[in-house]
C-alpha positions as CSV (number, residue, x, y, z in Angstrom):
1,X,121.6,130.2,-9.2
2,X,117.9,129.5,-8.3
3,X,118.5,126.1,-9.2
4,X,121.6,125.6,-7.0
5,X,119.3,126.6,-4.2
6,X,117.1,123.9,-5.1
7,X,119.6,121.4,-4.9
8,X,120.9,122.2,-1.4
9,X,116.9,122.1,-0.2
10,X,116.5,118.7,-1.7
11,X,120.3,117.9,-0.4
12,X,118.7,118.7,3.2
13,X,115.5,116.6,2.7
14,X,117.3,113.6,1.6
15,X,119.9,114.0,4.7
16,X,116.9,113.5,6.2
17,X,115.7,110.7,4.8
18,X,118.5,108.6,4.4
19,X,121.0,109.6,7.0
20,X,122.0,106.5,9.4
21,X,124.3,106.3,12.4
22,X,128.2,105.1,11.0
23,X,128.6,101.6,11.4
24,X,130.2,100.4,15.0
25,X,132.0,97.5,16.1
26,X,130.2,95.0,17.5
27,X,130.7,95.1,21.5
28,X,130.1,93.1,24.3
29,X,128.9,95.4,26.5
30,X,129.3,95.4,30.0
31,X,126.1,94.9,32.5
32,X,125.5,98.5,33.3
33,X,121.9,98.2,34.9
34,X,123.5,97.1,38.4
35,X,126.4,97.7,39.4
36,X,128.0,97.3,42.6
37,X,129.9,100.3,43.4
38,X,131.9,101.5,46.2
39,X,133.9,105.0,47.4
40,X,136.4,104.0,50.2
41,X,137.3,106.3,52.6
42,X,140.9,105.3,52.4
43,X,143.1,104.5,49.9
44,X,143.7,100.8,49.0
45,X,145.7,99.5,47.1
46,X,143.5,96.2,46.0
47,X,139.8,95.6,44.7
48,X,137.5,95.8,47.7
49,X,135.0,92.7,48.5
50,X,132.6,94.7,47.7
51,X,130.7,93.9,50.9
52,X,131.8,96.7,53.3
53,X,130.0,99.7,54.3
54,X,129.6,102.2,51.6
55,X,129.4,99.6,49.0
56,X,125.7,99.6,47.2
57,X,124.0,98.5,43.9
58,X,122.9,101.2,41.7
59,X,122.5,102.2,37.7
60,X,126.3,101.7,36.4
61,X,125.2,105.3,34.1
62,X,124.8,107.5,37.3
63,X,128.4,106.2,38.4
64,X,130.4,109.6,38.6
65,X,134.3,109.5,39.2
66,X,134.0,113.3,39.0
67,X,136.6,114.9,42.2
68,X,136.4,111.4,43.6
69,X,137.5,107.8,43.6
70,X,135.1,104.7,43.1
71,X,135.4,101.0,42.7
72,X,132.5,99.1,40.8
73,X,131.9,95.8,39.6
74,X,129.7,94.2,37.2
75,X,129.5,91.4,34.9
76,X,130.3,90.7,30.6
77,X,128.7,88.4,29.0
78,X,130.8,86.4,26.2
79,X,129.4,84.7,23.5
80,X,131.7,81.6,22.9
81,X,132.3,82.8,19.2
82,X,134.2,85.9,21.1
83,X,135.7,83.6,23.7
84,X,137.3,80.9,21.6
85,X,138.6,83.5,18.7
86,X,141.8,83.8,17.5
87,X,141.8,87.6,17.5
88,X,143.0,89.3,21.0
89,X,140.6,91.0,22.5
90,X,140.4,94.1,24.5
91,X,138.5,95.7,27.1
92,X,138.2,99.5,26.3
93,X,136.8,102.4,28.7
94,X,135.7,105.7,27.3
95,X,135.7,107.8,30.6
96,X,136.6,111.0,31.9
97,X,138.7,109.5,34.4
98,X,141.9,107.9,35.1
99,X,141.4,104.0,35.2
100,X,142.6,100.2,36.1
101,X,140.5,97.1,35.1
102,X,140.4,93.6,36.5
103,X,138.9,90.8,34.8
104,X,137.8,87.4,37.0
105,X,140.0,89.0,39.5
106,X,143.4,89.2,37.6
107,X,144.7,92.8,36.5
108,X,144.7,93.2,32.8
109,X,146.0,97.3,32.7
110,X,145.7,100.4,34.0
111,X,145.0,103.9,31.8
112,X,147.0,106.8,33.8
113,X,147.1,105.9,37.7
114,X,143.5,106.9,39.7
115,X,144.1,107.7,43.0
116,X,142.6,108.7,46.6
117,X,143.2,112.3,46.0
118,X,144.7,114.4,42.9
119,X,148.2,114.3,44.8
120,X,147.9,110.3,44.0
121,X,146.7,110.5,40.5
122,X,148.0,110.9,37.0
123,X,145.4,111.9,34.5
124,X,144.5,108.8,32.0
125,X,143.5,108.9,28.4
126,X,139.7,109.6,27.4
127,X,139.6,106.5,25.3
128,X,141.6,103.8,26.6
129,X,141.8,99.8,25.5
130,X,143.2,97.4,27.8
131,X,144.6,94.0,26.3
132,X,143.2,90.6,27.5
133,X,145.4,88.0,27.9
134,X,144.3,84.9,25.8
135,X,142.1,82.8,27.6
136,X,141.1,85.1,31.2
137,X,137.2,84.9,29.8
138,X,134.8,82.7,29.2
139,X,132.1,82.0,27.3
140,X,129.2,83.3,29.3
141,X,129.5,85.5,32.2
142,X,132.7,87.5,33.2
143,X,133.3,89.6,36.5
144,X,134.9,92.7,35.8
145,X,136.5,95.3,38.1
146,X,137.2,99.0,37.6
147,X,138.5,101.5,39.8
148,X,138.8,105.3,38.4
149,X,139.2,108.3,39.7
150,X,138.5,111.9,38.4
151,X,140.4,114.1,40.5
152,X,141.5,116.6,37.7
153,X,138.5,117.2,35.4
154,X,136.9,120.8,35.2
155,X,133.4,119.5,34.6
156,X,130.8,117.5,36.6
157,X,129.2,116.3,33.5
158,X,125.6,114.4,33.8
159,X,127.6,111.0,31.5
160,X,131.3,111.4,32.4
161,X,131.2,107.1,31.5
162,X,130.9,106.8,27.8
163,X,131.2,103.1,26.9
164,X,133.0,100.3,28.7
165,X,133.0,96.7,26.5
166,X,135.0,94.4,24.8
167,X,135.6,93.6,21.6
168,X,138.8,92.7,19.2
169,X,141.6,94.9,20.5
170,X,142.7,97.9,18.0
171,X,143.7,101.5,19.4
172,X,140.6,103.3,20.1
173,X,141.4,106.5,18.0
174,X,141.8,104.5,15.0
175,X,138.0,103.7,15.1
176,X,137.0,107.3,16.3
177,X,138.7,108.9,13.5
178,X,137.4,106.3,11.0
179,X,134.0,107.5,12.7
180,X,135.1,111.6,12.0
181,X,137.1,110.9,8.4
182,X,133.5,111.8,6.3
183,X,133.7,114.8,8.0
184,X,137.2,116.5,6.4
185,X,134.6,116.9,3.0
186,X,132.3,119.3,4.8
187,X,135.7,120.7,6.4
188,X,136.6,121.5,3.3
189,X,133.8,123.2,1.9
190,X,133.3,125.1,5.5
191,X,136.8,126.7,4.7
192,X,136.8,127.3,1.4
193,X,133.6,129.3,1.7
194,X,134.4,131.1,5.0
195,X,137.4,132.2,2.9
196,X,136.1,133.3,0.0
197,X,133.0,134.8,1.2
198,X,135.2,136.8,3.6
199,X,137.4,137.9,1.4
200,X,134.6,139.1,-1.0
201,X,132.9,141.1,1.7
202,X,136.2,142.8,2.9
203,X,136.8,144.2,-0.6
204,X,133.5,145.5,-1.4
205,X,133.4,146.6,2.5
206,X,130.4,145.0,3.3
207,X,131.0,144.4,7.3
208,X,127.3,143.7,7.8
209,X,124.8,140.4,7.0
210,X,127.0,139.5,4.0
211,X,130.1,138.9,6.9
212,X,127.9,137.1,9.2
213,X,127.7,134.1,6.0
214,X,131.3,133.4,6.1
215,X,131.9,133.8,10.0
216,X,128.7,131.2,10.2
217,X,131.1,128.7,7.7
218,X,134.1,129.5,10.0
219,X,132.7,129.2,13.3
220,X,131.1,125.7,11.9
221,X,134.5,124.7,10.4
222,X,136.2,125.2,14.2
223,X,133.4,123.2,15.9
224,X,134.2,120.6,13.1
225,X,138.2,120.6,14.2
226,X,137.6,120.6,17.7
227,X,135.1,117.7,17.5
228,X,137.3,115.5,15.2
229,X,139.9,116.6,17.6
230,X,139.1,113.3,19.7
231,X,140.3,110.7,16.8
232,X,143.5,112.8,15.7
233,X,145.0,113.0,19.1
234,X,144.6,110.3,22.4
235,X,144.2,112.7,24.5
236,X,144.3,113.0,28.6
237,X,140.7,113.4,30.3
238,X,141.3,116.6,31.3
239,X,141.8,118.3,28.1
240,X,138.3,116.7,27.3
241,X,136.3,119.3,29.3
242,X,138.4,122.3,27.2
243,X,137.1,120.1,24.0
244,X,133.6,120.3,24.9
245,X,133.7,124.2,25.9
246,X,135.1,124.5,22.8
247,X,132.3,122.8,20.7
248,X,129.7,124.5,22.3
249,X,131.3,128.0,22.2
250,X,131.4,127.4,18.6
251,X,128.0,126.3,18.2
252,X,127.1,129.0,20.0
253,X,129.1,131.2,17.5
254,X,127.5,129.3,14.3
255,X,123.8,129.6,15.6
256,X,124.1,133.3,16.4
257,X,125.9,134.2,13.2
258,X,123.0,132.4,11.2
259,X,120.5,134.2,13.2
260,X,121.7,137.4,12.6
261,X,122.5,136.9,8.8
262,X,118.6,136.3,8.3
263,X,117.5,139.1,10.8
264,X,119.2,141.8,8.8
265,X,118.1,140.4,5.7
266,X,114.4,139.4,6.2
267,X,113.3,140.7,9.7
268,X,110.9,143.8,9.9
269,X,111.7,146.4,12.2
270,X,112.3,147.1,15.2
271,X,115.4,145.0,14.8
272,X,117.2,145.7,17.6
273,X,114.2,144.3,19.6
274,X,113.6,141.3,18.2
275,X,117.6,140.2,18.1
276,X,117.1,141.6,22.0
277,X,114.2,139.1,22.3
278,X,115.2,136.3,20.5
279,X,118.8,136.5,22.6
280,X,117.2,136.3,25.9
281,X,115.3,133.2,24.9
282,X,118.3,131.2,23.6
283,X,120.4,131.7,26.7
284,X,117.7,130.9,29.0
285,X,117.3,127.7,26.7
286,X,120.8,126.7,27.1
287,X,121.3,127.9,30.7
288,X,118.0,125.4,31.3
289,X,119.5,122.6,29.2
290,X,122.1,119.8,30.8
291,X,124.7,117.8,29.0
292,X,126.5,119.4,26.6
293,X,125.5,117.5,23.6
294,X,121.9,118.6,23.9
295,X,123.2,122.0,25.0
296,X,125.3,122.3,21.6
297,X,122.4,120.8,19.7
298,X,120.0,123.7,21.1
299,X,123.1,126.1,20.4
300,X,121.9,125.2,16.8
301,X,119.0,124.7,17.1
302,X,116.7,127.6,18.5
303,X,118.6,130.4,16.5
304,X,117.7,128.5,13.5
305,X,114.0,128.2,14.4
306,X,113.9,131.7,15.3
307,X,115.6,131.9,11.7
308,X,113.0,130.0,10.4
309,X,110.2,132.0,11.6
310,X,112.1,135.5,10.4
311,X,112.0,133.7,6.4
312,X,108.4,132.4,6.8
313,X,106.9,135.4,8.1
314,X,109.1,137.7,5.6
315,X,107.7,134.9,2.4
316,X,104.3,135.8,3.6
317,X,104.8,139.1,2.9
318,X,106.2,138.7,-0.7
319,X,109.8,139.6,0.6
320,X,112.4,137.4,-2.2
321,X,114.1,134.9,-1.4
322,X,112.7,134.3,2.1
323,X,110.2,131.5,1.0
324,X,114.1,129.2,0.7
325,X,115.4,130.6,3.5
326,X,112.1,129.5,5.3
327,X,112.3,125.8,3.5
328,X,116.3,124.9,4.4
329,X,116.1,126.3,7.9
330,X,112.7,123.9,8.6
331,X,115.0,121.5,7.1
332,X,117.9,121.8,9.3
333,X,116.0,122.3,12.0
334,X,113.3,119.1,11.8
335,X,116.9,116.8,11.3
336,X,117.7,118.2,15.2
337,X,114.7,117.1,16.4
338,X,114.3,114.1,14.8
339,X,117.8,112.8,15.5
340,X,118.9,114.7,18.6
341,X,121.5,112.1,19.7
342,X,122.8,111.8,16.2
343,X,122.8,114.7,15.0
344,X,125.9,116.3,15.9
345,X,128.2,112.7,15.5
346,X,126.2,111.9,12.3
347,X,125.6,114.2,9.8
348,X,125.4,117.7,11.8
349,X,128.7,119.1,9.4
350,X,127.1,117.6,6.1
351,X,123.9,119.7,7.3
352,X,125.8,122.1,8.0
353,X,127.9,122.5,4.6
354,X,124.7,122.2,2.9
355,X,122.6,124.8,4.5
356,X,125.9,127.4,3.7
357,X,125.8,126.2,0.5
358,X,122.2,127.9,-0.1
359,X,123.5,130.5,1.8
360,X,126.1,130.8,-0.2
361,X,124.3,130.4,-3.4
362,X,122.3,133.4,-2.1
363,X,125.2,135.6,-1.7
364,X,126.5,134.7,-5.4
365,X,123.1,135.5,-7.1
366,X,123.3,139.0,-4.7
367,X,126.9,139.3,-5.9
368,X,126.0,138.9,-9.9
369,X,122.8,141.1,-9.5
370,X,125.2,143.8,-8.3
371,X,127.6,143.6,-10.7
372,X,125.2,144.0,-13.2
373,X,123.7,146.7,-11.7
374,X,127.3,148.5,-11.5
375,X,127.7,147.6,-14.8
376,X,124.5,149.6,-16.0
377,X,125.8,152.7,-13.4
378,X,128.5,152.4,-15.0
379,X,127.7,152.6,-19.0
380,X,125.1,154.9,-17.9
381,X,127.9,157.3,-16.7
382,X,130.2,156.3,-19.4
383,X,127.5,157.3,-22.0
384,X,126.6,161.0,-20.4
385,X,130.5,161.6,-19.8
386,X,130.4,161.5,-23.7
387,X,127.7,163.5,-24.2
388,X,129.0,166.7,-21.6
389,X,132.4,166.0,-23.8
390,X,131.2,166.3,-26.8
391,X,129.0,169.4,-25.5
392,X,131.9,171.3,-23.9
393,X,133.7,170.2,-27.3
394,X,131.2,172.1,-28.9
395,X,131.4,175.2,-26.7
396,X,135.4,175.3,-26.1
397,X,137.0,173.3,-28.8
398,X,140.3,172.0,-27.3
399,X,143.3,172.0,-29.1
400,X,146.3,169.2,-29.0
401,X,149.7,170.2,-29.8
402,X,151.3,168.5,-32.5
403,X,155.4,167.5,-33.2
404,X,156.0,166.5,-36.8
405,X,159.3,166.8,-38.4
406,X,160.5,169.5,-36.2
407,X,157.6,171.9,-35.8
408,X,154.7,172.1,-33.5
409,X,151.6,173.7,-34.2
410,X,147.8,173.1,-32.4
411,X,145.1,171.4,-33.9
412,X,141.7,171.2,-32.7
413,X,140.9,167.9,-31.5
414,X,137.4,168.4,-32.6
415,X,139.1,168.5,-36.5
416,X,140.4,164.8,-35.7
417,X,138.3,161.9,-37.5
418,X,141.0,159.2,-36.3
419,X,144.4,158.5,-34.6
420,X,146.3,155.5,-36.1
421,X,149.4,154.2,-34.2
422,X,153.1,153.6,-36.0
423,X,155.3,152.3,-33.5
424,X,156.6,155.5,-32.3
425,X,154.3,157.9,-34.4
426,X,150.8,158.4,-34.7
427,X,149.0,159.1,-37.9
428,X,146.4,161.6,-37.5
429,X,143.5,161.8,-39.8
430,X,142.7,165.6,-39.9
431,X,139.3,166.5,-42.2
432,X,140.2,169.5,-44.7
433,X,144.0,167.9,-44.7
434,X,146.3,165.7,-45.2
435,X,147.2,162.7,-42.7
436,X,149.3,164.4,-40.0
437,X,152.9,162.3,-38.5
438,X,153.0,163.2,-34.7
439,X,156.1,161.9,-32.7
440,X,154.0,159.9,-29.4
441,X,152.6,157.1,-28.7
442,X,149.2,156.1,-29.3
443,X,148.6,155.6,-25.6
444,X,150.4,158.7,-24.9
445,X,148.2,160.3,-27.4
446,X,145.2,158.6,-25.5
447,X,145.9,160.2,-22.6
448,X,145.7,163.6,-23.5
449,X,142.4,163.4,-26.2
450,X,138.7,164.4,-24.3
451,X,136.4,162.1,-23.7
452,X,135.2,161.9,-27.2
453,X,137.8,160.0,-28.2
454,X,137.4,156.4,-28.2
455,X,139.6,153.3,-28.5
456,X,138.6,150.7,-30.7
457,X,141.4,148.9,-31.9
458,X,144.5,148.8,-31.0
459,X,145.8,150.6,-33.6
460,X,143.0,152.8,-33.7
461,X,141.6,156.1,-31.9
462,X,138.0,157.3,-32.9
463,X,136.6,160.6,-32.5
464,X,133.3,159.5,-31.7
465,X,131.6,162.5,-33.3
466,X,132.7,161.3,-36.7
467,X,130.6,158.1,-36.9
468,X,128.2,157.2,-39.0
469,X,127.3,153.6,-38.8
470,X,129.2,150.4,-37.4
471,X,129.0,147.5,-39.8
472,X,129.9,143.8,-39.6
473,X,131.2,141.8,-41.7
474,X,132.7,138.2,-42.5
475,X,136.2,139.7,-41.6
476,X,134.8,141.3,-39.1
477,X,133.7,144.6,-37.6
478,X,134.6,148.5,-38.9
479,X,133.3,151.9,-38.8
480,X,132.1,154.4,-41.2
481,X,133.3,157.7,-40.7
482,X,131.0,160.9,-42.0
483,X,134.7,162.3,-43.8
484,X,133.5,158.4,-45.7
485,X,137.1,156.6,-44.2
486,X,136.6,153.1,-42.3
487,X,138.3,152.2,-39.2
488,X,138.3,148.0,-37.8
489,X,137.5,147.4,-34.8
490,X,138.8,144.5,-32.8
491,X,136.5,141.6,-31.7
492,X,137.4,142.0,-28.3
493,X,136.6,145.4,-27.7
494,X,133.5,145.6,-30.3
495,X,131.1,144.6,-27.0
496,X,132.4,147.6,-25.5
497,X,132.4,149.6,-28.8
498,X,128.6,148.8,-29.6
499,X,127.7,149.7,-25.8
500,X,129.5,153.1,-25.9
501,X,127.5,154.0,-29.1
502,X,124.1,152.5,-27.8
C-alpha cells in the first residue's frame, strides 16, 4: 500500500511535468484589439455605419452584450491557403449572447435572434458556427459584423466573449467534447471510488474523516459532469450561467471536503478553531476573486494549501502518514499555480483522480490495519472464551442428553473426546465406553456443546480438552487425542484450528 502512494506522488509530479494544453484547431482569429463598437438607442434592423454618435473604438475583450444590445466591427485576416480551400468554412462565436454575423457586408446567419430588449430576443446557443458561403472572403483582410444581445443571462461575467474566428466549418460541440472525452477516465475512477469508499464507511459507521474521502471523489465527479456538460449538449446561453454556478459550487464542495478530511486526521487541537480560521480566509479569497474560472481554481486551491500546511506541520511532528499527505497536496497545489488558465480544462480531473487515489490508498492501508487489528480482538476473545469454558466445565460439568435406539440418558459433555457425523446420526466417542449412536445432526449437535468444543472437519467435533498434539502429514493434518484416537482435520479450517490452539 506504501508503494501505491508512491505512485500517485510521482503520477502528480509528472502531470506536472508533461501536462500540455489539448491540441486546437487552427483559427483565424478575428482582430480583437480595436474594435469599433456601437449600442443604438433604437432598434434597427440593419448594420449601422458605424459613424454615428455612440459608436467608438475600444478592446473587442471588454465588449459586454450582458442586459444590452451592441453592434461591433472588426477585421479577419485570411491566409490564401484558407481562402482558396476546398473545405467550407465557418465563422463560429463562443458568447453568452444571442448573435447575427455579416461578412464584407453580406449576412452569413444568425444564432437565436438578439434584440433591443428581452421582449425582442430569443436566447442563442453558447457555441454557435455560422456557414460561409464559398467565395465571400478573401485572401487578406475581411470586415466582419456582429450584433448580439444578452438580454436573458443571469451573470455579468468579466469575458462573457469567448472566441470569435474562422476556421473549416464542423459543429462546435463535436470539437468541445473531443476537448472533454480524456476526461470520462478520471470520471470513472471519481465514481467508482466515491461509491465504494461510501459504502465502506456507511457499514462500519464511520460518518466522520473517512466520509469526507468519498464525498471529495463525488463532489469532483459532479464538477467533472457539469463541466463536460458543454460538449454533450449545445446548449442556450442562459443555461450557461446555471453551468458555471454549478462548477464552482462543486469546487467549492471538493476543496472543503479535502480540507476537512486532513484536519480531522492530522490537525492539532483546537480544531474547531483552525477549520473556523481557515473558513474565513477561503471565502474572503473567493468573495475577492473575479471570473469564475480563477474563482473555481482558488475553490481548489486555498483549502488544499491550508491542507498542505495541516500534513507538513503534522510530518514535523512525527505524526504517520502526514509527510505524503504533505508531498501530493504541494503537488496539486504548485500545478494551480503554475497553470492557472489550464488547469481546470487540462488536466484538473486527472489531478484530481490522482490525488484520491492516494487518498484512497490511505484509507485501504487504515482499512487492512483494522481488520487485522479486529482479527487479533477477535482470536484474543476467542481464546479466553475457551479458557472460562473449559473453567466453568471444570466447576459445573454440563451434561447433553443423548437419543439412541429409543432411550435417552445424560452424558457429561466433559466425558466426550469427539463427535463424528453419519448423515442423520452422530457417533460419539465417550472415554471409559463404547462409541455412542445419537439420533441429530452434527450441526444440531454443534449447537448445543460449550465452548470447548471445536469444529475441525466437517465430519468432526473436538473436545478441545482432549488434545494432545496436532501433526502434519503428507495426507494432511490430524489430531492426537490424550484417550490416543486421531481425528483429520480439513485444510481449510487447519488455519483456524492452529489459531484456536495457539
Amino acid at each position: 500500500m506504501k508503494n501505491l502512494q508512491v505512485i500517485m506522488i510521482v503520477w502528480l509530479a509528472l502531470l506536472m511535468g508533461t501536462s500540455k494544453p489539448l491540441a486546437a484547431q487552427e483559427f483565424a482569429h478575428i482582430n480583437i484589439g480595436a474594435v469599433m463598437v456601437c449600442e443604438p438607442e433604437q432598434a434597427l434592423s440593419a448594420p449601422p455605419s458605424f459613424t454615428e454618435g455612440g459608436c467608438t473604438t475600444m478592446n473587442g475583450r471588454l465588449v459586454s452584450p450582458h442586459k444590452r444590445e451592441v453592434w461591433f466591427r472588426t477585421t479577419v485576416n485570411i491566409t490564401p491557403a484558407m481562402a482558396e480551400g476546398t473545405h467550407p468554412l465557418g465563422l463560429f462565436i463562443s458568447a453568452k449572447a444571442s448573435s447575427r454575423a455579416w461578412i464584407n457586408g453580406q449576412l452569413i446567419g444568425s444564432n437565436g435572434t438578439p434584440g433591443f430588449s428581452a421582449a425582442d430576443e430569443i436566447p442563442g446557443r453558447m457555441d454557435a458556427v455560422f456557414p460561409i458561403p464559398t467565395g465571400l472572403l478573401k485572401a487578406g483582410e475581411n470586415t466582419v459584423t456582429i450584433h448580439m444581445s444578452g438580454h436573458h443571462g443571469y451573470l455579468d461575467l468579466v469575458s462573457p466573449i469567448h472566441f470569435i474566428g474562422v476556421t473549416a466549418y464542423s459543429d462546435p460541440s463535436d470539437a468541445i467534447l473531443r476537448d472533454y472525452m480524456p476526461s470520462l477516465l478520471p470520471l470513472g475512477i471519481l465514481v467508482l471510488g466515491a461509491l465504494y469508499f461510501s459504502v465502506l464507511a456507511i457499514r462500519r459507521r464511520e460518518y466522520g474523516a473517512r466520509l469526507l474521502v468519498p464525498l471529495t471523489a463525488l463532489f469532483s465527479a459532479a464538477q467533472l459532469i457539469a463541466e463536460v456538460s458543454r460538449g454533450l449538449t449545445p446548449y442556450t446561453y442562459p443555461l450557461h450561467d446555471i453551468r458555471l454556478v454549478l462548477i464552482l459550487a462543486f469546487a467549492i464542495a471538493t476543496g472543503a471536503s479535502l480540507f476537512l478530511h486532513v484536519l480531522a486526521r492530522f490537525a492539532p487541537k483546537p480544531r474547531a478553531a483552525i477549520a473556523g480560521v481557515s473558513l474565513l480566509v477561503y471565502a474572503a479569497v473567493l468573495f475577492l476573486v473575479d471570473g469564475f474560472d480563477p474563482k473555481s481554481s482558488m475553490a481548489l486551491f486555498v483549502p488544499s494549501l491550508f491542507a498542505m500546511l495541516i500534513a507538513a506541520y503534522a510530518a514535523t511532528r512525527g505524526v504517520k502518514h502526514a509527510g505524503g499527505y504533505a508531498v501530493a497536496l504541494f503537488l496539486f497545489c504548485s500545478l494551480i499555480i503554475f497553470a492557472p488558465t489550464r488547469f481546470l480544462d487540462t488536466y484538473f480531473y486527472y489531478c484530481v483522480a490522482g490525488l484520491l487515489m492516494f487518498l484512497f490508498a490511505g484509507e485501504i492501508r487504515d482499512h487492512q490495519r483494522e481488520r487485522r487489528l479486529r482479527a487479533r480482538e477477535q482470536a484474543r476473545a476467542d481464546k479466553l472464551q475457551v479458557i472460562l469454558d473449559e473453567s466453568r466445565e471444570r466447576e459445573s460439568p454440563s451434561n447433553i442428553k443423548i437419543t439412541s435406539a429409543g432411550k435417552v440418558e445424560f452424558i457429561p459433555t466433559s466425558g466426550i473426546a469427539f463427535c463424528k457425523g453419519a448423515g442423520d446420526y452422530v457417533e460419539l466417542a465417550v472415554k471409559g465406553r463404547a462409541p455412542v449412536l445419537h439420533s441429530q445432526s452434527l450441526s444440531e449437535m454443534e449447537a448445543e456443546l460449550p465452548g470447548t468444543f471445536l469444529r475441525v472437519h466437517r465430519s468432526y467435533l473436538v473436545n478441545t480438552t482432549f488434545i494432545r498434539a496436532l501433526e502434519r502429514e503428507a495426507s494432511g493434518a490430524q489430531l492426537i487425542l490424550t484417550t490416543g484416537e486421531t481425528v483429520p482435520v480439513s485444510r481449510r479450517i487447519l488455519p483456524s484450528v492452529r489459531k484456536a490452539l495457539s
